[in-house]
C-alpha positions as CSV (number, residue, x, y, z in Angstrom):
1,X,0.0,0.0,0.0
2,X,1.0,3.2,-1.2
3,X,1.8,6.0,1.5
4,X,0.4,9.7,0.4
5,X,2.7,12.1,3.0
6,X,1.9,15.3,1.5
7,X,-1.9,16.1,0.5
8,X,-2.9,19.3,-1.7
9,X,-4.9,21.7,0.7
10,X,-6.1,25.2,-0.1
11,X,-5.1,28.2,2.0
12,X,-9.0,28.8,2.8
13,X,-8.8,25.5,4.0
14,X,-6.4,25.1,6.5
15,X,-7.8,26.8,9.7
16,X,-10.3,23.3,9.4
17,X,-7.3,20.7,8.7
18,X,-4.9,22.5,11.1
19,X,-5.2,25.8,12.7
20,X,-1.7,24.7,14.1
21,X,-0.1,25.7,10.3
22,X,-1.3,29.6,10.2
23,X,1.4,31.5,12.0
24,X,3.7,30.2,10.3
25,X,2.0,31.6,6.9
26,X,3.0,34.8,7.9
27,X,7.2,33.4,7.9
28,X,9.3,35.6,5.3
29,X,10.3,34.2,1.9
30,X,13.1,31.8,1.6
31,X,12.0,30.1,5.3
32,X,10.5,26.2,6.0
33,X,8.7,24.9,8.6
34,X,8.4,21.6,9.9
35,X,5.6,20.2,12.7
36,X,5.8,16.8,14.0
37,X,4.8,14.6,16.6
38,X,1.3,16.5,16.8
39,X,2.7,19.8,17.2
40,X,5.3,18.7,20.0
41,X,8.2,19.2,17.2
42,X,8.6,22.7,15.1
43,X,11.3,23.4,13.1
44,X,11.6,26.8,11.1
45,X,14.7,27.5,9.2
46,X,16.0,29.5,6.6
47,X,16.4,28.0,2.8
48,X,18.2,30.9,0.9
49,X,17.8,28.6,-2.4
50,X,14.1,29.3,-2.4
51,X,14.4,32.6,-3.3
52,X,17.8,32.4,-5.0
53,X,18.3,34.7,-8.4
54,X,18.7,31.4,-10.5
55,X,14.9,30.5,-9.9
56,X,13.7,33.6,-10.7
57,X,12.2,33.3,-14.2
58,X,12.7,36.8,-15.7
C-alpha cells in the first residue's frame, strides 16, 4: 500500500485541517517549517535557495 505524505490543501482551508499551520504563513520568503509529533516538534529555518536569483524566471 502506497503511503500519500503530502496532501494538496487550499489556504482557505487550513484553519479546518490545522489551525496549528497559520502562523507560520506569515514566515518571510526563503523560510520552511516543519511540525511533527502532533505539534510537539517545530522546526523553522531559513532555505536561501528558495528565493535564489537562479529561480527567478525573468
Amino acid at each position: 500500500m502506497i503511503q500519500i505524505f503530502f496532501k494538496p490543501l487550499h489556504v482557505s482551508h487550513l484553519k479546518d485541517w490545522n489551525e496549528l499551520l497559520l502562523p507560520f504563513l506569515a514566515l518571510e520568503p526563503g523560510y520552511r517549517f516543519l511540525i511533527a509529533n502532533k505539534g510537539n516538534y517545530i522546526d523553522v529555518w531559513e532555505d536561501l535557495s528558495l528565493i535564489s536569483e537562479e529561480f527567478i524566471d525573468n
